[in-house]
N, C-alpha and C positions, 0 to 999 in steps of 0.2 A: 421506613424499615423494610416495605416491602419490595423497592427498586433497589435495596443495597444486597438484599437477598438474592432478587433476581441480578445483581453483580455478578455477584459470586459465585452463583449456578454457572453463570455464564464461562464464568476465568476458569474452577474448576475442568470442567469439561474441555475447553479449548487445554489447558495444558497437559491434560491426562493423555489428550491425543495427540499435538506435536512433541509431545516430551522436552520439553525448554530448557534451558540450563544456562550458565555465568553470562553474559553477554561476551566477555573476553575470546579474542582466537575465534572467529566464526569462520564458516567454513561453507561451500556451494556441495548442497546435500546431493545424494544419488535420486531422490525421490521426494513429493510432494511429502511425505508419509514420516520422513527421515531430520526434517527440519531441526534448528534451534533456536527458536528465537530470542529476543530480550525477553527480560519478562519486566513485571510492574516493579517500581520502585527503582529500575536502572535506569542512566543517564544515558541519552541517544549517542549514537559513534561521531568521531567527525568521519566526514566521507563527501566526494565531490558529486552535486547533478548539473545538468544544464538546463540554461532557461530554454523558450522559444527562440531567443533569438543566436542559441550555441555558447552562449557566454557559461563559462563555468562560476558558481558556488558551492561555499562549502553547507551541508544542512544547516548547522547549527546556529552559520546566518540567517539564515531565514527564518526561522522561528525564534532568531534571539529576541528576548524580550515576550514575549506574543504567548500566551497557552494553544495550542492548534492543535489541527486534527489532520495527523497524515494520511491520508487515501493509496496504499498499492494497488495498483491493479496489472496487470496483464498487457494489456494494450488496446489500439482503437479495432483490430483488427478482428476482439473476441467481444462475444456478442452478451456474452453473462457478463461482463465490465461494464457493455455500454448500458446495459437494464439498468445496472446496479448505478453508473454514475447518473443515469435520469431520473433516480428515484430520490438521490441526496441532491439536485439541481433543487429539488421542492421542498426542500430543509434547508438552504445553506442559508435563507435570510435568517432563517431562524438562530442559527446557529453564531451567523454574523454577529447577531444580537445580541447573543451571548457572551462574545467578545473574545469568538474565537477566530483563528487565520487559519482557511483551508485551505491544501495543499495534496494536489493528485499528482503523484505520482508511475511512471511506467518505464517500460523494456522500449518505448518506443524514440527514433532519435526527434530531435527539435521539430523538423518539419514535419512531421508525421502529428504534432502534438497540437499544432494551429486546425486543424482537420475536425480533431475530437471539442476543438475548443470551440468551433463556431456548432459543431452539430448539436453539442448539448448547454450553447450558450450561457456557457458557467460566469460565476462572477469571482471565483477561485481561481487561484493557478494552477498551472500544471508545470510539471518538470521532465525531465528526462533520464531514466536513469540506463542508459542503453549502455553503457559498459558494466553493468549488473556491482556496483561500486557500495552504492548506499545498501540495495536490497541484501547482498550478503554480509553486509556491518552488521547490517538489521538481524540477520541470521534465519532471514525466509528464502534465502535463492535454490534453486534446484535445478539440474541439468535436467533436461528431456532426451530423451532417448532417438536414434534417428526412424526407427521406426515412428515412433510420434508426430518429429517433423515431418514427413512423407505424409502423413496422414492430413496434416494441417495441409499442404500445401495441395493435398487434394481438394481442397473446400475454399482455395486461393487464399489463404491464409500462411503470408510467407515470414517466418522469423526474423531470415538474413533480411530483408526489404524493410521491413517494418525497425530492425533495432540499429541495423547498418551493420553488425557487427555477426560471425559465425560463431560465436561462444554457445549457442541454442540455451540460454541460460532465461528463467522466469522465476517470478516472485510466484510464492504462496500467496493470494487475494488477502490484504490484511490491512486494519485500520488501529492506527495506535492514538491515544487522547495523550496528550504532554504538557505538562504545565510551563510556566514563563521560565524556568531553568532548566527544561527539556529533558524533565523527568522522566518517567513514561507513569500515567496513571489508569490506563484504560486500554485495554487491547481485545481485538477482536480476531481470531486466525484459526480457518478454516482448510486444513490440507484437500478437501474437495472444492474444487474451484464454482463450483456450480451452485454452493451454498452462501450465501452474502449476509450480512448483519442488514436489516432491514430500518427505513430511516426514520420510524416512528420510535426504536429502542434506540437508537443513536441518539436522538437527541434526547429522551429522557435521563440516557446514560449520561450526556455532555452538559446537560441541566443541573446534574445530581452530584456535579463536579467540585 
């Protein structure tokens, strides 16, 4: 009773703050703050990523059949992604175990994605969503401002390099739990990118599934 509470607390407050609504019609928001995500109980979009090796698929291949757990992030490039994905590298047997299929996805294209895969030598895949396709189905994408980019590329953190594309477009950091008809049961979405679901509640969340 008391992890279904702590659910709730959790969904609560994530939706109070990005304001979510239908899944239908999404849309690439003006601001982190602005977003619409899915919410629980909706059926994932179809929408195309690519693997490592630039082959396109559609999501809902990939998790057909499988309950998973989708990872947004950002890219290899931001340093609160890569915290956050070496914190779930030390959960994901766990989670395997559980008998779920993880799945990290980013703004970053194919080759940029073998880089983050050997550094935090995941046992998960990773994708690509560098035409910002799935994340705005999803209804977490948001333009950056050019001020922003200028910013980033002071700290040698370059958008157009990293996604191949000038759209400056990024996901809101967010982890959705989906079950084997790619429901959504579980969502995590933070408009501060610097705030992460921590991976000792991820998996009691993905446990309690």
């Amino acid at each position: 009773m008391k992890t279904v509470w702590l659910l709730i607390s959790f969904l609560v407050i994530i939706f109070l703050e990005v304001q979510p609504m239908d899944g239908r019609n999404k849309k690439i928001a003006k601001n982190a703050n602005e977003i619409c995500p899915l919410i629980v109980g909706e059926e994932i979009p179809s929408a195309i990523l690519q693997s490592l090796d630039g082959n396109e698929i559609n999501i809902r291949e990939i998790i057909k059949g499988n309950k998973s757990i989708l990872i947004f992030y950002r890219g290899g490039w931001c340093p609160y992604c890569n915290l956050h994905l070496s914190e779930l590298v030390q959960i994901e047997d766990s989670l395997i175990n559980l008998g779920y299929k993880i799945i990290a996805i980013s703004m970053d294209k194919p080759d940029r994605l073998r880089a983050t895969l050997e550094k935090h030598k995941m046992k998960y895949a990773l994708y690509s969503d560098s035409k910002a396709d799935v994340c705005t189905a999803f209804g977490i994408a948001f333009k950056v401002d050019d001020e922003y980019v200028a910013k980033l590329k002071s700290f040698n953190m370059d958008l157009e390099a990293s996604s191949g594309k000038i759209h400056h477009i990024l996901p809101v950091p967010s982890v959705f739990i989906v079950d084997e008809k790619g429901v959504v049961q579980f969502e995590y979405i933070n408009p501060n990118y610097k705030t992460r679901i921590n991976g000792e509640l991820l998996l009691k969340v993905a446990n309690g599934i």
